[in-house]
FIRO-558282 format. One record per residue (C-alpha): y, z, x; residue number from 1. Coordinates in pm, 1 decimal. Each point is the difference from the previous one (the first is absolute). Example, Ala and Ser with C-alpha at 12.3 -4.5 7.8 and 13.67 -1.06 7.14 Angstrom:
<pts>
+----------+----------+----------+-----+
|        y |        z |        x |   n |
+----------+----------+----------+-----+
|   -450.0 |    780.0 |   1230.0 |   1 |
|    344.0 |    -66.0 |    137.0 |   2 |
+----------+----------+----------+-----+
</pts>
This chain:
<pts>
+----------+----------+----------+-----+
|        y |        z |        x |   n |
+----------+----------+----------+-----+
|  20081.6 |   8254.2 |  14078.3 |   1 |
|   -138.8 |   -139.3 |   -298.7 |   2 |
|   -263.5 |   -282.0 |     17.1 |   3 |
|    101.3 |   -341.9 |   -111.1 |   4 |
|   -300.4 |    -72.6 |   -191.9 |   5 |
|    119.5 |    313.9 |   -267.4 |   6 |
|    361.0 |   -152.9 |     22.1 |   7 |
|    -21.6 |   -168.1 |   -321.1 |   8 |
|    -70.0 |    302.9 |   -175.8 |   9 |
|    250.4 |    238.0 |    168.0 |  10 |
|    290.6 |    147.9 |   -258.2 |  11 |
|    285.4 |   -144.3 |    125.6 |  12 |
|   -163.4 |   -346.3 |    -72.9 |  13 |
|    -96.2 |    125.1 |   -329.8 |  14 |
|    318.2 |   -119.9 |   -190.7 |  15 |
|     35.4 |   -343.5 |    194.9 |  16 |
|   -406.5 |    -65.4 |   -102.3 |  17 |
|     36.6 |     73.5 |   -369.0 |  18 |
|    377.9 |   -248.4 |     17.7 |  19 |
|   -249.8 |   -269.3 |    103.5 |  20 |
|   -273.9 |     28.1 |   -212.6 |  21 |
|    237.8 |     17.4 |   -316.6 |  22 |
|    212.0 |   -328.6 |    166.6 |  23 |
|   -377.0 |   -165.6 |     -9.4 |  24 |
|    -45.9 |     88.7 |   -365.9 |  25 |
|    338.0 |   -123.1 |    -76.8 |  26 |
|    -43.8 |   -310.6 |    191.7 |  27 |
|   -319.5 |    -87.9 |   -186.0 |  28 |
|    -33.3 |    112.0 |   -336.0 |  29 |
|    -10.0 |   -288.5 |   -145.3 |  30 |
|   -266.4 |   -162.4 |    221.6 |  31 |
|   -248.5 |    343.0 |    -54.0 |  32 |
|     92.1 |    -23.5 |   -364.6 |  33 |
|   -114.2 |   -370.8 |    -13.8 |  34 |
|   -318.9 |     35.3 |    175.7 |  35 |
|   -113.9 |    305.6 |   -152.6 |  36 |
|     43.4 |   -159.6 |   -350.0 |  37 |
|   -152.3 |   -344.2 |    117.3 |  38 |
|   -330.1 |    203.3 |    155.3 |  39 |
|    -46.4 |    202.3 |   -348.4 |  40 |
|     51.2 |   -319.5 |   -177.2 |  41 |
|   -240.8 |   -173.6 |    230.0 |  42 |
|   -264.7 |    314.4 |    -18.0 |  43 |
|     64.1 |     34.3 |   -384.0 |  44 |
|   -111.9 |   -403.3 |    -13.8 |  45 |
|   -278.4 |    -12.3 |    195.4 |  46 |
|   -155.8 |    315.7 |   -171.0 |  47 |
|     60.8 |   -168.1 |   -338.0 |  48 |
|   -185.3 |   -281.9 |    147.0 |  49 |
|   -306.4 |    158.8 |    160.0 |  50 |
|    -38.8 |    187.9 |   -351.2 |  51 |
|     -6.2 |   -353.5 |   -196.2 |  52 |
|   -225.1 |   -140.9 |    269.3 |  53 |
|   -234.1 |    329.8 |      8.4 |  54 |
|     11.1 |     91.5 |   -322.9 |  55 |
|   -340.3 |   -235.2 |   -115.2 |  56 |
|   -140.0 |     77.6 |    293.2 |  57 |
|     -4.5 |    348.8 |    130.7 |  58 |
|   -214.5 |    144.7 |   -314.2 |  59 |
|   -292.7 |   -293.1 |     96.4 |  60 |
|     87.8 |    200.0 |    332.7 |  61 |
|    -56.9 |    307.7 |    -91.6 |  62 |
|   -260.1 |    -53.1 |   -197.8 |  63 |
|   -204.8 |   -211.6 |    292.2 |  64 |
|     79.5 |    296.6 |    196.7 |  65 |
|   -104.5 |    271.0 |   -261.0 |  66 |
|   -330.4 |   -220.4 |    -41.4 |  67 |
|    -86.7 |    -30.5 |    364.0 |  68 |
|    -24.5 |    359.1 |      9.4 |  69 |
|   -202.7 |     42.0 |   -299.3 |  70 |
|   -227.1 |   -243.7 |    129.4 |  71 |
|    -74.0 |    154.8 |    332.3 |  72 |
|    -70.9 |    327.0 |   -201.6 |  73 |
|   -219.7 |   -224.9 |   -214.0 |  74 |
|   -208.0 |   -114.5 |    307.1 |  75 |
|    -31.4 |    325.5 |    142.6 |  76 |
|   -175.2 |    114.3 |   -316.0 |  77 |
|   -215.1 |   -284.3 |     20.2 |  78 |
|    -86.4 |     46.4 |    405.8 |  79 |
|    -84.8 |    362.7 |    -82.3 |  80 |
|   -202.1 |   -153.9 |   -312.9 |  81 |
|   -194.7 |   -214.6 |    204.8 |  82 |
|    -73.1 |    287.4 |    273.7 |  83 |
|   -131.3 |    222.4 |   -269.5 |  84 |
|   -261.4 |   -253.5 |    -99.1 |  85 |
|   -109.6 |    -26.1 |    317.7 |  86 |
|    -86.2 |    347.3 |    124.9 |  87 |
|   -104.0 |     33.8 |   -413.4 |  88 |
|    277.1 |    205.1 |   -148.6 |  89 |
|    -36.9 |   -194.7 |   -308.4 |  90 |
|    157.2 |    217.7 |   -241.5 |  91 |
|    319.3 |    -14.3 |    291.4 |  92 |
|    -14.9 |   -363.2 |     55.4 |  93 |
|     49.3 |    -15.5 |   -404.3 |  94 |
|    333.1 |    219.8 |    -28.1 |  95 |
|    153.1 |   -156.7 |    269.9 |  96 |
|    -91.0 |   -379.4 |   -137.4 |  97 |
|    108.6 |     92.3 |   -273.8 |  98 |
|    351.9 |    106.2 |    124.4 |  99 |
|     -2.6 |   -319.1 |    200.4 | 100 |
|    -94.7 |   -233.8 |   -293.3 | 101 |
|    312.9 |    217.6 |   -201.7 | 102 |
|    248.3 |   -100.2 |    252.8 | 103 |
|   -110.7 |   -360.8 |     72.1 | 104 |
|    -54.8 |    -60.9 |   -382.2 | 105 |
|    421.7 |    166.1 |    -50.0 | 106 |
|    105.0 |   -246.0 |    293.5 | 107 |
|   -175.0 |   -312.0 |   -203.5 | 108 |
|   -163.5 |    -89.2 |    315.5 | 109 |
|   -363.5 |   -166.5 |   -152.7 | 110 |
|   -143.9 |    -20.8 |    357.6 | 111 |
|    -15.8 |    330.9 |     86.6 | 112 |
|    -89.3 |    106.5 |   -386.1 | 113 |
|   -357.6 |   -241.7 |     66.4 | 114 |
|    -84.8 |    146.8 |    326.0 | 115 |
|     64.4 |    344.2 |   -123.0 | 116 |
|   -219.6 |    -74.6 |   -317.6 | 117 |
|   -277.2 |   -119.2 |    262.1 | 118 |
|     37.2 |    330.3 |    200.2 | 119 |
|    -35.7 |    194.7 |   -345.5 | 120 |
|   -334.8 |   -201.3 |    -91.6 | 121 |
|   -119.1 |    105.8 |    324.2 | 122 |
|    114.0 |    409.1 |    -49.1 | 123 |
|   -120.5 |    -32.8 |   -348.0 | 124 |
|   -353.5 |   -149.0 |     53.0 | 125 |
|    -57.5 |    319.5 |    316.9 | 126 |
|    121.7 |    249.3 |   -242.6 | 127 |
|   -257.8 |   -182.9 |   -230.7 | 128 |
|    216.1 |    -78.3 |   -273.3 | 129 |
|   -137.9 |   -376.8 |    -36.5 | 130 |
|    183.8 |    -97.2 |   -332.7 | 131 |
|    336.2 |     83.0 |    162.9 | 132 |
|   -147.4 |   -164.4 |    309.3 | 133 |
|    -23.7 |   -303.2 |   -201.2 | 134 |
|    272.8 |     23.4 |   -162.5 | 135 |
|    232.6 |     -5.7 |    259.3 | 136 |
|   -125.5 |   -302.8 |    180.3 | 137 |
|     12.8 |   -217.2 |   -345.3 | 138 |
|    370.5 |    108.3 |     -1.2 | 139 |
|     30.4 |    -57.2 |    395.1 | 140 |
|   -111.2 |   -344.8 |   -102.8 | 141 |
|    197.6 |    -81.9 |   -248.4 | 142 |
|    332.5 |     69.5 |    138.0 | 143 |
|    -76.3 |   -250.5 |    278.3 | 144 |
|     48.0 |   -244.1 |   -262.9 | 145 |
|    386.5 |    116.5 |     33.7 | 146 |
|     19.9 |    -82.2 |    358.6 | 147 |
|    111.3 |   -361.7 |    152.1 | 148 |
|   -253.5 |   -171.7 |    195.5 | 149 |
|    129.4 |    112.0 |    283.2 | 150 |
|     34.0 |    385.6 |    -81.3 | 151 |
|   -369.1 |    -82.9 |   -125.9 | 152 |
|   -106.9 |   -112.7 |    374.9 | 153 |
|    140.7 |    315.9 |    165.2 | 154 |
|   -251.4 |    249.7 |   -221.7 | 155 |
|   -371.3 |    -11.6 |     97.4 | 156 |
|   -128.4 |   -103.3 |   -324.1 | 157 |
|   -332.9 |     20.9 |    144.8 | 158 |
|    -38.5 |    383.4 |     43.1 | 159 |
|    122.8 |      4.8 |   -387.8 | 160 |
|   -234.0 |   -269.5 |   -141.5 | 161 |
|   -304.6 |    174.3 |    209.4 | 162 |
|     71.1 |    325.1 |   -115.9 | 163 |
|     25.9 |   -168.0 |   -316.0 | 164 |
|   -327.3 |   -130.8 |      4.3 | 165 |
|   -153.7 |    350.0 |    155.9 | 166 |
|     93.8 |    151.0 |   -352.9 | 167 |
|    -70.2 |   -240.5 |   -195.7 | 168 |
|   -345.8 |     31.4 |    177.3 | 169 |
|    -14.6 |    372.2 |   -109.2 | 170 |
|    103.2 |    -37.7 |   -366.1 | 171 |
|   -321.3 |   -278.8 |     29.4 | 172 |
|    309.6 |   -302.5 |    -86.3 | 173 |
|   -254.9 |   -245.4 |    194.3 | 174 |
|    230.8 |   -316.0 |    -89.7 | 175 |
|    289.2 |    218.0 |     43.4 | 176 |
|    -90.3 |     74.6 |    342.4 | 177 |
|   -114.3 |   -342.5 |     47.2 | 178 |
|    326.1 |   -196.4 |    -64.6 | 179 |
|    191.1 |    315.4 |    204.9 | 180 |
|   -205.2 |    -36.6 |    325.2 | 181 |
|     30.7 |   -364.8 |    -37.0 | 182 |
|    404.0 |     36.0 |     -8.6 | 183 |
|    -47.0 |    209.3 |    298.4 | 184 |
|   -167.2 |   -285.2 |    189.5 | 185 |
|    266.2 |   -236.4 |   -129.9 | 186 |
|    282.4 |    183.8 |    136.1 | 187 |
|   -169.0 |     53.8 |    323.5 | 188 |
|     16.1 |   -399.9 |     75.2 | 189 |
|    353.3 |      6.2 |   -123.8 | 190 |
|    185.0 |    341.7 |    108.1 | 191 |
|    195.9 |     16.7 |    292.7 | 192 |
|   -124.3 |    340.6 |     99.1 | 193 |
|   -258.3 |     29.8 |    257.4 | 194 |
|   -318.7 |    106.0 |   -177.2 | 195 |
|   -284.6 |    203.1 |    182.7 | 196 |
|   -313.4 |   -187.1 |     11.1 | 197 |
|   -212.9 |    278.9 |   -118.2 | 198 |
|    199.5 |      5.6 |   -334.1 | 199 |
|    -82.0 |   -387.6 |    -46.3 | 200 |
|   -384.5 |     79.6 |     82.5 | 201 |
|     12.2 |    312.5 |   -269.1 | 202 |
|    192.1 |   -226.8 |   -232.7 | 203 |
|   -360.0 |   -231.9 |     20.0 | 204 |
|   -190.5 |    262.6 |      2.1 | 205 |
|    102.1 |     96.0 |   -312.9 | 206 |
|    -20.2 |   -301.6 |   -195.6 | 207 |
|   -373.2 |    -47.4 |    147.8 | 208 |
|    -27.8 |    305.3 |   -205.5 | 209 |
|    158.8 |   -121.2 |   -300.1 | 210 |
|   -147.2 |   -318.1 |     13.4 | 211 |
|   -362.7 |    172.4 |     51.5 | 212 |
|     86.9 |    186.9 |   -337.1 | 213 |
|     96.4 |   -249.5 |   -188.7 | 214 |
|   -294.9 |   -204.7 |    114.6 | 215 |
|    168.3 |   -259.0 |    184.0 | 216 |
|   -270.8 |     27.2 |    304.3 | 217 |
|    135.7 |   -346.2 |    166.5 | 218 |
|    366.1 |     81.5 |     12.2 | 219 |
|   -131.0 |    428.4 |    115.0 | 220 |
|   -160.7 |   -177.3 |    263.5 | 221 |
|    319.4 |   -211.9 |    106.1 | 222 |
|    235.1 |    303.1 |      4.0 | 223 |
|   -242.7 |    210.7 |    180.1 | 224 |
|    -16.1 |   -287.1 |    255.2 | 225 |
|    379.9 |    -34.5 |     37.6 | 226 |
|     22.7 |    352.3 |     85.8 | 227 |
|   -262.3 |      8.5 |    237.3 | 228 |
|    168.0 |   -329.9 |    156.3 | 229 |
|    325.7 |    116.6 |    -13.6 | 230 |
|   -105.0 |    334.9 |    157.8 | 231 |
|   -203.6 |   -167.3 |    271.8 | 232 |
|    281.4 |   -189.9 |     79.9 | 233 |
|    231.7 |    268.9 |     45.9 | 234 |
|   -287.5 |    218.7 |    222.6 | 235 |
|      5.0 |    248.6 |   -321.2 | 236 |
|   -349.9 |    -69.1 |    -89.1 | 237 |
|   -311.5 |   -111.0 |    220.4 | 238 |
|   -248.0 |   -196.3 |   -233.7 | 239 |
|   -374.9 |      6.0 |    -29.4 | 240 |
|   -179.1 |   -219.6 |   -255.3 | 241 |
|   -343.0 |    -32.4 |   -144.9 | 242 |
|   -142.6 |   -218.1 |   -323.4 | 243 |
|     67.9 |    253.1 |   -204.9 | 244 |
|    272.4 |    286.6 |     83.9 | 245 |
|    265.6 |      5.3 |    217.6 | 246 |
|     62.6 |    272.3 |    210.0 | 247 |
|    366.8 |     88.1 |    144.2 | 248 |
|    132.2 |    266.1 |    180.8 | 249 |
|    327.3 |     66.3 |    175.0 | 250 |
|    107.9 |   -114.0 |    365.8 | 251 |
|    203.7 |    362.4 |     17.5 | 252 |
|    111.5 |    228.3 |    295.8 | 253 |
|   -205.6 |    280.8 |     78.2 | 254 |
|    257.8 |    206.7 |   -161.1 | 255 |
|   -121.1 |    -83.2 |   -343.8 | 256 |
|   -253.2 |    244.1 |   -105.6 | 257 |
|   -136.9 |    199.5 |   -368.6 | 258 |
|     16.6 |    411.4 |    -62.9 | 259 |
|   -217.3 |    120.1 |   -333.9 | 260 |
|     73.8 |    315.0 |   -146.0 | 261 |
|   -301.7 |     28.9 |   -216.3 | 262 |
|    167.0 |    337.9 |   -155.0 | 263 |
|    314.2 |   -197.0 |    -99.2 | 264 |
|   -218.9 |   -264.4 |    -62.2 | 265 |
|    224.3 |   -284.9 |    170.8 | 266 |
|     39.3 |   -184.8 |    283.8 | 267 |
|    265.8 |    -79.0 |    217.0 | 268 |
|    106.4 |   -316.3 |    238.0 | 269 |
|    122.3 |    121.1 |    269.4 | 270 |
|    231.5 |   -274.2 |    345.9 | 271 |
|      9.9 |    256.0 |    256.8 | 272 |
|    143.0 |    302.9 |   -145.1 | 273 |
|    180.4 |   -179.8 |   -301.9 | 274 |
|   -176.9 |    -15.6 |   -320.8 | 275 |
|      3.0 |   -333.6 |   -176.4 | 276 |
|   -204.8 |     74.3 |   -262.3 | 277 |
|   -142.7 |    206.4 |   -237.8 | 278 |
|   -295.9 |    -28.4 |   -271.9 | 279 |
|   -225.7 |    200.0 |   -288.3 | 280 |
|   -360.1 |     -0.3 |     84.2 | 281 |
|   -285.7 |    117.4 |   -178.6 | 282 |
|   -267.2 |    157.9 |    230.4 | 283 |
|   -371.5 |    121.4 |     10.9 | 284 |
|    -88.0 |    216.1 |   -274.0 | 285 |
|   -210.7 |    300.5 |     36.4 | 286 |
|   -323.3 |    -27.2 |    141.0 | 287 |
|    137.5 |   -352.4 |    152.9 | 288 |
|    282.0 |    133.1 |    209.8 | 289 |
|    247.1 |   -269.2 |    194.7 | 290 |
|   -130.5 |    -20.0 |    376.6 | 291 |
|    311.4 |    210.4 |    219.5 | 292 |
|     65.3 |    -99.4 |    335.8 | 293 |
|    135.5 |   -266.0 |    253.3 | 294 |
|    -93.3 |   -367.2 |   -102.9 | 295 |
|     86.8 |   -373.4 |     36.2 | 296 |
|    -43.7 |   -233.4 |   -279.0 | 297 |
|   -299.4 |   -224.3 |    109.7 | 298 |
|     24.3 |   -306.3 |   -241.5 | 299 |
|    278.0 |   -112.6 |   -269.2 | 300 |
|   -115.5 |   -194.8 |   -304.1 | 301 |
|    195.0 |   -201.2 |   -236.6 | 302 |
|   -182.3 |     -9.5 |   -332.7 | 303 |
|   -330.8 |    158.3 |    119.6 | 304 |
|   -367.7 |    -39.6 |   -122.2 | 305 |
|    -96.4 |    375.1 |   -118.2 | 306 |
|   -359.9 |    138.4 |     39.4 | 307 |
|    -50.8 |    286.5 |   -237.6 | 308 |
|   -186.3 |    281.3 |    284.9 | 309 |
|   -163.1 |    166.9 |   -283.1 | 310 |
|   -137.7 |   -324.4 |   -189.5 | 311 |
|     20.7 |   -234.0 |    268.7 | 312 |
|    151.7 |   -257.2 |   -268.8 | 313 |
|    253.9 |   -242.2 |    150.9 | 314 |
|    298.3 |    -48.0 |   -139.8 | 315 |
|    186.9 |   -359.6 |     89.4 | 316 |
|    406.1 |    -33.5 |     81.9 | 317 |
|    186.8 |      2.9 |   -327.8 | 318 |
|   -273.3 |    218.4 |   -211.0 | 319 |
|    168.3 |    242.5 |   -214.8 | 320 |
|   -276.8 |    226.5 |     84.6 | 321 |
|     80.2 |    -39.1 |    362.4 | 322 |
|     95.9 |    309.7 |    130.1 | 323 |
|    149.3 |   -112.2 |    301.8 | 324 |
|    288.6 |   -244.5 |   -176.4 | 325 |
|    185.8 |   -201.2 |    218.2 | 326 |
|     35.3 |    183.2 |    309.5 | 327 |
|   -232.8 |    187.7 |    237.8 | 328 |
|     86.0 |    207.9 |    285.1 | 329 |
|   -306.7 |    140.0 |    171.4 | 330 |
|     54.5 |    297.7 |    283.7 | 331 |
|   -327.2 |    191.1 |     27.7 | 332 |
|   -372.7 |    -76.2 |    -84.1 | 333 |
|   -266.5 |    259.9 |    -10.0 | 334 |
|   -355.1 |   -147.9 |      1.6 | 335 |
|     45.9 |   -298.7 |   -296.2 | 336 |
|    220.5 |    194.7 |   -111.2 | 337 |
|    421.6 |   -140.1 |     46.1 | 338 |
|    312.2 |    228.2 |   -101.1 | 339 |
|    322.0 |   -212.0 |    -12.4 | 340 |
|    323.6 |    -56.7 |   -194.2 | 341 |
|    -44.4 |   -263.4 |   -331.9 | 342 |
|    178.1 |   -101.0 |   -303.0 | 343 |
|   -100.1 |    168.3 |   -328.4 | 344 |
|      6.2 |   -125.2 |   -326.7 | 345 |
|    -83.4 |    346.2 |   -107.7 | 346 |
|    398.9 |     93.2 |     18.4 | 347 |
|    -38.8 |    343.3 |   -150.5 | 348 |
|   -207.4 |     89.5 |    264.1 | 349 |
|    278.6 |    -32.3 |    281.4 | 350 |
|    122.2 |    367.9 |     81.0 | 351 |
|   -285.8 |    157.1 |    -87.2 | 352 |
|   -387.6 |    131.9 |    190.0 | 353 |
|   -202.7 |   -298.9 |   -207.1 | 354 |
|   -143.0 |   -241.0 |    269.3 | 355 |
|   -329.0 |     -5.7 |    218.3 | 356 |
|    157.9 |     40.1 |    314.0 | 357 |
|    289.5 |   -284.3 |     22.6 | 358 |
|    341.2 |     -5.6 |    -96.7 | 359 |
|    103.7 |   -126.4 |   -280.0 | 360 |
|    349.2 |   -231.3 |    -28.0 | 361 |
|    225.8 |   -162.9 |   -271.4 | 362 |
|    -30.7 |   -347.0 |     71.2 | 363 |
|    401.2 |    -51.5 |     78.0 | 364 |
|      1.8 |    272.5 |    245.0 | 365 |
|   -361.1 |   -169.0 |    220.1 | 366 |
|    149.8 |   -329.7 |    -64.3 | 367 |
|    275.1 |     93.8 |    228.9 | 368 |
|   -146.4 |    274.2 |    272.8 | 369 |
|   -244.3 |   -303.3 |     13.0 | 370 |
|    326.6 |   -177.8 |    209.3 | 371 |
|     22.7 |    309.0 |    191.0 | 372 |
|   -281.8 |     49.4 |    169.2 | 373 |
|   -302.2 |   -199.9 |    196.2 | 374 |
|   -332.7 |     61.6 |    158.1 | 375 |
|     29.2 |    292.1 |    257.1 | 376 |
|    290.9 |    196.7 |   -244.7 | 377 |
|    -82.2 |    377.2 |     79.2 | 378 |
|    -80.7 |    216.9 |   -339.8 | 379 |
|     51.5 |    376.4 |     60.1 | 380 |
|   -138.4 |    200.9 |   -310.6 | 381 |
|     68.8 |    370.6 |    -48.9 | 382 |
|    -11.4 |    233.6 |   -236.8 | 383 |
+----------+----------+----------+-----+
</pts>
């Protein structure tokens, strides 16, 4: 016996299956034939409609879509830009900004182009090409003039005017500098980005130096005091004072600390394991070799008196025959004798054997390890 549930399928209900299916065709042809014509009618409609509707707008879509993707390649070139600078792959940091600022610069996106053109300043200036340096933070600058004020607010103009000023500084553009670190401290009061308060006390720092070079000794002394008051304020900077220097030094973990390499004639800053920081010295020549050893800098002096050890002539704060400059760092003293870090304004001299024992700094780079560091910093020299 067959099972009911293949009955329907069994041959001798073949014929009376096929009788019934025809009968159903028969019966509604014309039904079938209407609604088949009315749905490719309705489907042949709305298509012509979603085409007229579309048709401005799915290009814009396609090209938003095209240009979101283009600008997350953009930003990865600029990520890997900005990692290269800091572990020092210059010359990496550079092709990779450079593919960034390509891609940002095809999208017309201006905001990205300036912050790109900062990161290239900063590539440009390690790598030691200062003109291009320059150059690209003057263009950074002016495209900002492109932005609304509210693109404007979303960029750190501060980092760009600074670095700015810090070339301006190098080329020896005093007024340059001037009016760039003064922009700086203008769009620190008016910038909706959180600013660190070290960069506001370097900022003053700074334009005590400018000041003090262009003679300007009352407002040198005001910036000088607004960084030391903004720094105190902030538990950055501990503050000593006599009548006639001021000595600062750093309120820093015990992490902070100095390495000298006297053979590659630099020092390093060093939080922990991570280097901050890295400068050109010039060290004791022969016959007046650098001390080497473990040390702690003993006493920090802004704009020292100088006592020649050969003549025993003084120098006073500000004399251009003042070896010392504007900063002192003292670590070590042998008999009368004291061996420390100090500006020179013998600049040639950084980088090579040339001093009586200390070592020698551009002013720029003491200026701001001069932030860094306090009373009780460990020095380790070696060879």
């Amino acid at each position: 016996m067959k099972s009911k549930k293949f009955e329907l399928y069994s041959e001798e209900n073949l014929d009376v299956l096929n009788v019934f299916i025809v009968s159903a065709i028969k019966d509604n042809l014309i039904w079938i034939m209407k609604t088949i014509y009315l749905r490719t009618i309705g489907c042949l409609i709305f298509s012509i409609l979603t085409i007229i509707i579309h048709a401005e707008y799915f290009p814009s879509y396609a090209k938003e879509q095209s240009q979101d993707f283009f600008s997350i390649e953009a930003s990865r070139f600029y990520q890997w830009g900005r990692d290269d600078i800091k572990s020092s792959q210059y010359g990496r940091a550079l092709e990779n900004l450079h593919e960034a600022f390509n891609q940002f610069k095809a999208l017309n996106n201006i905001k990205w182009q300036i912050l790109t053109l900062n990161q290239l300043g900063i590539a440009y200036f390690g790598e030691g090409n200062f003109l291009a340096s320059k150059q690209n933070f003057e263009t950074a600058l002016h495209l900002l003039k492109f932005l609304s004020p509210d693109q404007q607010h979303e960029i750190n103009q501060v980092s760009i005017y600074f670095n700015l000023g810090e070339i301006y500084r190098y080329f020896e553009q005093h007024l340059q500098a001037l009016e760039a670190y003064q922009s700086a401290l203008f769009h620190i009061s008016s910038t909706q980005l959180s600013i660190n308060q070290i960069q506001t006390a370097k900022i003053y720092l700074r334009l005590a130096l400018i000041y003090d070079f262009l003679d300007q000794p009352r407002l040198a002394q005001e910036a000088l005091n607004n960084a030391v008051q903004i720094s105190y304020q902030s538990s950055i900077l501990n503050v000593s004072r006599s009548s006639l220097e001021v000595n600062v030094y750093t309120i820093q973990e015990e992490r902070i600390y100095l390495v000298v390499q006297l053979n590659n004639k630099q020092v390093s800053l060093y939080e922990g394991e991570k280097l901050l920081r890295r400068y050109p010295l010039g060290i004791g020549r022969l016959g007046w070799e650098t001390p080497q050893g473990k040390f702690k800098i003993e006493n920090m002096v802004y704009k020292p008196t100088w006592e020649n050890p050969l003549t025993g002539e003084v120098f006073a704060p500000g004399d251009p025959l003042n070896a010392l400059g504007n900063y002192w760092l003292g670590f070590f003293m042998m008999g009368e004798w004291w061996y420390g870090f100090h500006q020179t304004n013998e600049i040639d001299t950084v980088g090579q054997a040339s001093s009586h024992g200390c070592l020698r700094m551009y002013e720029a780079d003491i200026a701001e390890m001069f932030l860094w560091v306090k009373k009780g910093t460990s020095v380790v020299i070696t060879e």
